[in-house]
Wavefront OBJ file of the C-alpha trace (Angstrom):
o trace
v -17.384 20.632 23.938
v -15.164 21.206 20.943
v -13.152 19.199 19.584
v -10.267 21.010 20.716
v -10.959 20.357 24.033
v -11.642 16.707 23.674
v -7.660 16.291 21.944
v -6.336 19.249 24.777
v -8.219 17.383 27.597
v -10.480 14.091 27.500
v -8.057 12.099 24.942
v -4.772 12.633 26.873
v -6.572 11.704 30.435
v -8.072 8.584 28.605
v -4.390 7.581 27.145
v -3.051 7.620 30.678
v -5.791 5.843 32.790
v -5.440 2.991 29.241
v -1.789 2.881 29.654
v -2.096 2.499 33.870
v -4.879 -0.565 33.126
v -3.178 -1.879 30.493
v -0.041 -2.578 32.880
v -2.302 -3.582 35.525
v -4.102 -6.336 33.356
v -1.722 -7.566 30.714
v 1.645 -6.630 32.749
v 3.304 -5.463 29.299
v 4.434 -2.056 29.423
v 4.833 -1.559 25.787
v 1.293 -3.494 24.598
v -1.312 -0.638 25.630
v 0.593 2.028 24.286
v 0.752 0.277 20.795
v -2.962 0.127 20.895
v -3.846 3.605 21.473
v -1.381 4.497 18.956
v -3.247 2.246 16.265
v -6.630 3.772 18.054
v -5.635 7.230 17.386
v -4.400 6.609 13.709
v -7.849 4.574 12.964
v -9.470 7.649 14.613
v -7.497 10.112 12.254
v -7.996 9.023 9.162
v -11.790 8.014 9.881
v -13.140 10.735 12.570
v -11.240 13.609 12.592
v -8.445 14.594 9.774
v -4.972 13.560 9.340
v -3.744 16.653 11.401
v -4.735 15.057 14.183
v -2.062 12.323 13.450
v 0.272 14.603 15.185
v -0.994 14.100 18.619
v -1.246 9.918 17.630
v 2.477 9.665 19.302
v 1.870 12.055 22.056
v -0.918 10.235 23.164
v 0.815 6.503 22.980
v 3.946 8.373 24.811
v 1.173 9.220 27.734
v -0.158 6.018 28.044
v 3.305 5.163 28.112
v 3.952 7.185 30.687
v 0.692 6.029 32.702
v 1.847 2.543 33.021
v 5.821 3.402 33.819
v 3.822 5.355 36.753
v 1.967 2.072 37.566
v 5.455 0.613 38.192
v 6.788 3.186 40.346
v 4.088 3.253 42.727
v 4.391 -0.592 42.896
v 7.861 -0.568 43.364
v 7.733 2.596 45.776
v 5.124 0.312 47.706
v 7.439 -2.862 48.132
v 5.439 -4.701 46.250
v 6.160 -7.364 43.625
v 3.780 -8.802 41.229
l 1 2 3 4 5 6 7 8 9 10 11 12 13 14 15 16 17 18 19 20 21 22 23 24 25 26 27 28 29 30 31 32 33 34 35 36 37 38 39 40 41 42 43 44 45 46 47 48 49 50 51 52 53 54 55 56 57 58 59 60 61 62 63 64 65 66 67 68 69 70 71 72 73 74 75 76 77 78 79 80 81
């Protein structure tokens, strides 16, 4: 695999199921999310190249994203935590 597929494919997929677990464990919304934005920065500047920190933001707005869906399948469930 190139790494093209790995930021199109693998990295995005990760984000989400992070920002779903994240929810599920720490029941912060916003405390996943900050920590795959820092893991994407520390991953730009030391794996790949700073072009990649594009796609730093897109990936915290994902796992983002993976956690609000956490909350609607709760809530769509009737269930409280």
């Amino acid at each position: 695999m190139t790494f093209y597929h790995y930021a199109l494919f693998i990295f995005p997929a990760a984000a989400a199921v992070l920002g779903a677990l994240g929810y599920v464990v720490f029941r912060n919304l916003y405390l996943m999310p900050l920590f795959v934005l820092l893991i994407s920065a520390a991953g730009a500047f030391t794996l790949f190249n700073t072009g990649f920190l594009i796609a730093a933001p897109i990936y915290m707005v994902i796992a983002w994203f993976g956690g609000s869906a956490v909350i609607l399948i709760k809530r769509g469930r009737g269930e409280s935590w």
